[in-house]
Each structure stands twice: as C-alpha cells, then as structure tokens.
N, C-alpha and C positions, 0 to 999 in steps of 0.2 A: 417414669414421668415425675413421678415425686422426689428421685434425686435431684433433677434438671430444675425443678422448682425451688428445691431447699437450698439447692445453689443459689438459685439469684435473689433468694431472699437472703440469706448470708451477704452476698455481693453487696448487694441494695443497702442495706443493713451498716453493714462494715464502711461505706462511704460517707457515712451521718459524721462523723468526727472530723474527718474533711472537709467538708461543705462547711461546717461550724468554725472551723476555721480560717478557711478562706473564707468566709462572710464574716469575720472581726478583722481578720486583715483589710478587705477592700474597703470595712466603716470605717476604720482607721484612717485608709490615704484617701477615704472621701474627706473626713473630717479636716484632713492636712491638707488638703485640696480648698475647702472652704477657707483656710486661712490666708493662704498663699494666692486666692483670687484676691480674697477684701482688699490687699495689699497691694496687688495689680492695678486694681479696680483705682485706689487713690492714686494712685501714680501716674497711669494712664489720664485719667478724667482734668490733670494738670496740664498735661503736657498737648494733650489732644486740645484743649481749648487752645493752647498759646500755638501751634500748627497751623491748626484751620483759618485761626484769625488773620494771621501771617500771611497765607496762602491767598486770602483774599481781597488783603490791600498791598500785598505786595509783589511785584513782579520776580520771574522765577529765578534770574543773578540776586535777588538781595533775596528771596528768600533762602535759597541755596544757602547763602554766608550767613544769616541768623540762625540756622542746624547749628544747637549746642555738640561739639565735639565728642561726649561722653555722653552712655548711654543711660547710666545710672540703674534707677530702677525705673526708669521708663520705660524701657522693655527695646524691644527687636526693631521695631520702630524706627529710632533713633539711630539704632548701628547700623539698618540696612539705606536710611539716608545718605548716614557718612560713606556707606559703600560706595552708593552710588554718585557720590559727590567727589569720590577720586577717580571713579573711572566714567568721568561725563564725554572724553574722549574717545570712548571707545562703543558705539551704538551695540557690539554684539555681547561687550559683558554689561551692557545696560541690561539688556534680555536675562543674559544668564544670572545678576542679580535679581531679578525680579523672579524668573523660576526655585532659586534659594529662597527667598522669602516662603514660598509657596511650600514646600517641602517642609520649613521648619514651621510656618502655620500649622502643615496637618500635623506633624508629631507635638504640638500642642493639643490638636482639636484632640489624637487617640486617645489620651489620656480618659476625657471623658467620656468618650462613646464607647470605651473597655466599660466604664461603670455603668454606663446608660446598660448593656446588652449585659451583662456579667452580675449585676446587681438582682436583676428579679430571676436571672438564670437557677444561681446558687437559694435565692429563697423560694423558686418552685420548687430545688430538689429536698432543701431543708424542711419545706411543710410535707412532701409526697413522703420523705423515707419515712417517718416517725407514723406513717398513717396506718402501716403495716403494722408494728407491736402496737399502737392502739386497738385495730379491728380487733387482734388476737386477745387483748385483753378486755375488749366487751365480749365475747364471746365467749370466753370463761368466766368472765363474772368481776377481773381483776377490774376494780372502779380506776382503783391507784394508777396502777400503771396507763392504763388508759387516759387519765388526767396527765399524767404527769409527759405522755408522747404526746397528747393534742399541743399541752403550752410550750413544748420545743416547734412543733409544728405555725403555730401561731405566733410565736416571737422568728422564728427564722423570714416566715414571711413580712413581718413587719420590718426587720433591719434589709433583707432586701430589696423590700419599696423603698427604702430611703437611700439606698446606694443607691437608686437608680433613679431618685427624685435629683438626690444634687448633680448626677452626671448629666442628667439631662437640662436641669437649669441654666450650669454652670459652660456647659454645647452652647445655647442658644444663644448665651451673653460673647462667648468667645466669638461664635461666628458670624456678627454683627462686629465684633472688633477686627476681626480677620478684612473684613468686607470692608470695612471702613482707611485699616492701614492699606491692603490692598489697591486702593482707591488713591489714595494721595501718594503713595508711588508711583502708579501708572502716571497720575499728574504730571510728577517731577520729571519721570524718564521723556515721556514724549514730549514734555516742554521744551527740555534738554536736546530732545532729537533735530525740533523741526528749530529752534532759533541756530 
C-alpha cells in the first residue's frame, strides 16, 4: 500500500511544473486577449452606432447599399453583411450565411470559456499539489519548506482566479455582441426574404 501511495505522490508531485506552466501560458493569452478585446471593443462601438442608426431610418434597399465594402477592423459583422448582400438572391444561402456566422461566433465565444473553465482548473491543482510537501514539512518541523509550498500554493490560486476573471468577463461582453450582430442579420436576411 505504501508503494501505491508513494506513487501518486510522485505523480502528484511531478505535475506541479506543468500546471505552473500552463498557468503562465493561459495568463499570457488572457493578457493578449484583454488587448485584442479593447481593440474590438473600439471598433465595434463605431461601427455598431453607425448600423443601428442606419437600420432605423432607413429602409432595407438603401440600407443594404450604405454596408461599407471592407470589413476592416470592424470585425465579422461587416463581412457576413457583404455576404449576405451578394447572395440576396438566393433565400437558402441566406440561411447557410447566417448558420456561418453562428459557427464562427462560437469559435470566438471558445476562446474564453477554455479560460473561464481552465483558469481556476489549473489554480485548484497548483494550490492542491504543493499542499502535500507542505503538510510533510510541518510535520517535521521544516517551517521553510512549508512556507515556501504554501506561497506556490497561494500564488497559483490567485493567477488562476484571474484567468478565469477575464475569461469570464470578456464571455459576457462577447455574448451580448454575438446576440446583438446575430440580431441585425436576422433583420437583413428576412427583410431580404419577404420584400
């Protein structure tokens, strides 16, 4: 019984330099993530004012012809417009446009819900492993070492609360954007349908 133990504290053990590193990697593409939203985030909030406005005072032929050509950094938005602005004659690839949008929304949305789930994954196991050579080292009396496995334990947990604070912020903003361009395609296609 005591092999079978020694084993999985080795195991256990030997996975602590793993988890420490894929928990600097996923801070990382959170951090590259927070950048690469802000940036969205302005581009979007341009182009979606000058949309909706559009949408409101103008009927669906002129609005159709006011969709800037180029998508820029306005994002999917824009290019699944012009998609759907070359093929107004066709109602079933109206449909299969609108299912594409839907596809490449969610391999946006993965992105962050890999951090939302992956973030406090990897800082449960980075606080659990270290808890082991702590115990061992209050129990012999080792203060040191004991200190020194609690603040791996404690820093691990705190970078995984924050990978999985931005994944989940950065969820909730997309999916209010998702929901929103969602929305003013359906517009266009069924306007498209029934005139």
């Amino acid at each position: 019984m005591d092999q079978i133990t020694n084993i999985l504290y080795w195991l256990s053990t030997g996975l602590l330099v793993p988890t420490i590193i894929f928990l600097l990697f996923f801070f990382a593409k959170s951090l590259l993530m927070i950048g690469g939203f802000y940036g969205t985030y302005i581009a979007r909030t341009k182009v979606n004012i000058s949309l909706n406005k559009d949408i409101e005072v103008l009927g669906i032929n002129e609005f159709i012809e006011t969709i800037p050509s180029e998508s820029g950094k306005s994002g999917q938005l824009i290019l699944f417009l012009n998609r759907i602005k070359g093929a107004s004659h066709n109602p079933a690839l109206l449909d299969k446009i609108l299912g594409d949008y839907e596809i490449v929304a969610d391999k946006e949305l993965a992105q962050s819900k890999l951090l939302v789930k992956i973030g406090p994954m990897l800082g449960l196991m980075g606080t659990l492993i270290p808890m082991g050579p702590a115990l061992v080292g209050l129990a012999t009396g080792d203060v040191a070492s004991m200190a020194s496995n609690m603040q791996v334990a404690f820093a691990t947990t705190v970078v995984g609360i924050i990978i999985g604070a931005i994944g989940f912020i950065t969820l909730q903003v997309k999916q209010r954007w998702v929901a929103g361009d969602m929305n003013i395609l359906e517009y266009v296609v069924e306007s498209i349908k029934t005139k």
